[in-house]
C-alpha positions as CSV (number, residue, x, y, z in Angstrom):
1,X,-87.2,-9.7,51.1
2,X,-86.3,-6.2,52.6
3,X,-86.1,-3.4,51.2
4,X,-85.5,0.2,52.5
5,X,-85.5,3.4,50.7
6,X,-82.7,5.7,52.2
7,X,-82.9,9.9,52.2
8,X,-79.8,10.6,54.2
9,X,-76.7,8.8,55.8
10,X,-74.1,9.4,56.9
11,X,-70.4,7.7,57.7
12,X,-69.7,7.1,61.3
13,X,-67.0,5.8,63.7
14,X,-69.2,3.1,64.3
15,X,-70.4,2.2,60.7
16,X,-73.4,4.0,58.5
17,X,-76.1,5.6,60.1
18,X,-79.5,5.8,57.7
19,X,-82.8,7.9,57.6
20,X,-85.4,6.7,55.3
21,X,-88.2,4.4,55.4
22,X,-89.4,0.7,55.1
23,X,-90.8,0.2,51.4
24,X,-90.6,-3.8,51.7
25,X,-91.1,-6.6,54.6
26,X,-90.2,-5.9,58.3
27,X,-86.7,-4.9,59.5
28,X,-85.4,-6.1,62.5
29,X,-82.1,-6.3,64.5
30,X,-79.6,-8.9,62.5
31,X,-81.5,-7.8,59.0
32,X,-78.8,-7.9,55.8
33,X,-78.9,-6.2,52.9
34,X,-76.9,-7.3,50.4
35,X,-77.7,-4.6,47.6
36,X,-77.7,-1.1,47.1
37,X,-79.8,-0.2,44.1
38,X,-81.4,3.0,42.6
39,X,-84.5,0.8,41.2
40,X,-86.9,-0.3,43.8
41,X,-87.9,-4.1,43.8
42,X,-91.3,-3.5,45.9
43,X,-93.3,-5.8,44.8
44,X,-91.1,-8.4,42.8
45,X,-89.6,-11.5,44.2
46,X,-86.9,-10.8,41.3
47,X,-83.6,-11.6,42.5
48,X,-81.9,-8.2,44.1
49,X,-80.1,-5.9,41.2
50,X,-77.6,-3.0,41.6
51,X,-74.1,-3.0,44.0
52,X,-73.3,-5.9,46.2
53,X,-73.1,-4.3,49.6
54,X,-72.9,-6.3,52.7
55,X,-74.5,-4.6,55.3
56,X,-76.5,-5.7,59.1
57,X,-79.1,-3.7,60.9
58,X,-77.2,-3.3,64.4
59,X,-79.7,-0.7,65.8
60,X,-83.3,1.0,65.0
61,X,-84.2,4.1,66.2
62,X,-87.7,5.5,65.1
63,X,-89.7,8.3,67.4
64,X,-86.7,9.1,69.8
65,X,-87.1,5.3,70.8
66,X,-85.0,2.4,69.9
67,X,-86.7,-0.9,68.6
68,X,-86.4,-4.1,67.3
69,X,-87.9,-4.0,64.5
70,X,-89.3,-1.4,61.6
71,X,-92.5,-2.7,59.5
72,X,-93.9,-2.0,55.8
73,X,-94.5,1.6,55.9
74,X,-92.6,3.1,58.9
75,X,-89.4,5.8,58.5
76,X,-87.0,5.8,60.9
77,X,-83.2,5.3,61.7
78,X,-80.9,2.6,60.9
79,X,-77.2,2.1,61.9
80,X,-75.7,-0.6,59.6
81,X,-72.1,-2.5,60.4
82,X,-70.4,-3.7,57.4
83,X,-69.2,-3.3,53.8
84,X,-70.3,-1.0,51.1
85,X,-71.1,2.1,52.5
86,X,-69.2,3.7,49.1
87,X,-72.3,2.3,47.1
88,X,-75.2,4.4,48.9
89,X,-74.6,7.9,47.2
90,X,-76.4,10.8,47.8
91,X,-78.9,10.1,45.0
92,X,-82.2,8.1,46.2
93,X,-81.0,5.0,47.1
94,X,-82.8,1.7,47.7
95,X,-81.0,-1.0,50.4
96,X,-82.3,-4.4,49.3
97,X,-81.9,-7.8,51.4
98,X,-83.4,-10.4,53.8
99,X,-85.5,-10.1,56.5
């Protein structure tokens, strides 16, 4: 499990573009989420809760450098590819999927 607490995004041409930081597991290029929830899950192995999104890590940026993968702990920048960006609001929202 993955899971990602987001404090901005925003809508782009090219998809969603995310700020926040790792709260579960390592993300890495070709990461899904597949739920957007307000609840964390950190933690749990409890099956994901909140809105179905469908979403794939298609670039990390963290320290002006792009990388392949984010770890447990680290904030950076995702940009995301895929369905459900209506269901990350501006409210603290947590992306939740597999590694």
């Amino acid at each position: 499990m993955i899971e990602f607490l987001i404090d901005s995004f925003e809508k782009t041409d090219k998809g969603i573009r995310i700020c926040g930081a790792v709260n579960l597991g390592t993300i890495r290029l070709g990461s899904f989420f597949s739920s957007a929830s307000t609840e964390p899950l950190s933690g749990t192995m409890d099956a994901p809760v909140g809105e179905k999104v469908s979403l794939a890590v298609k670039r990390i940026i963290a320290y002006g450098q792009e990388l392949d993968q984010l770890p447990e702990g680290m904030s950076g920048e995702l940009h995301l590819l895929g369905d459900g960006a209506d269901e990350i609001s501006s409210k603290r929202t947590f992306l939740i999927g597999d590694a």
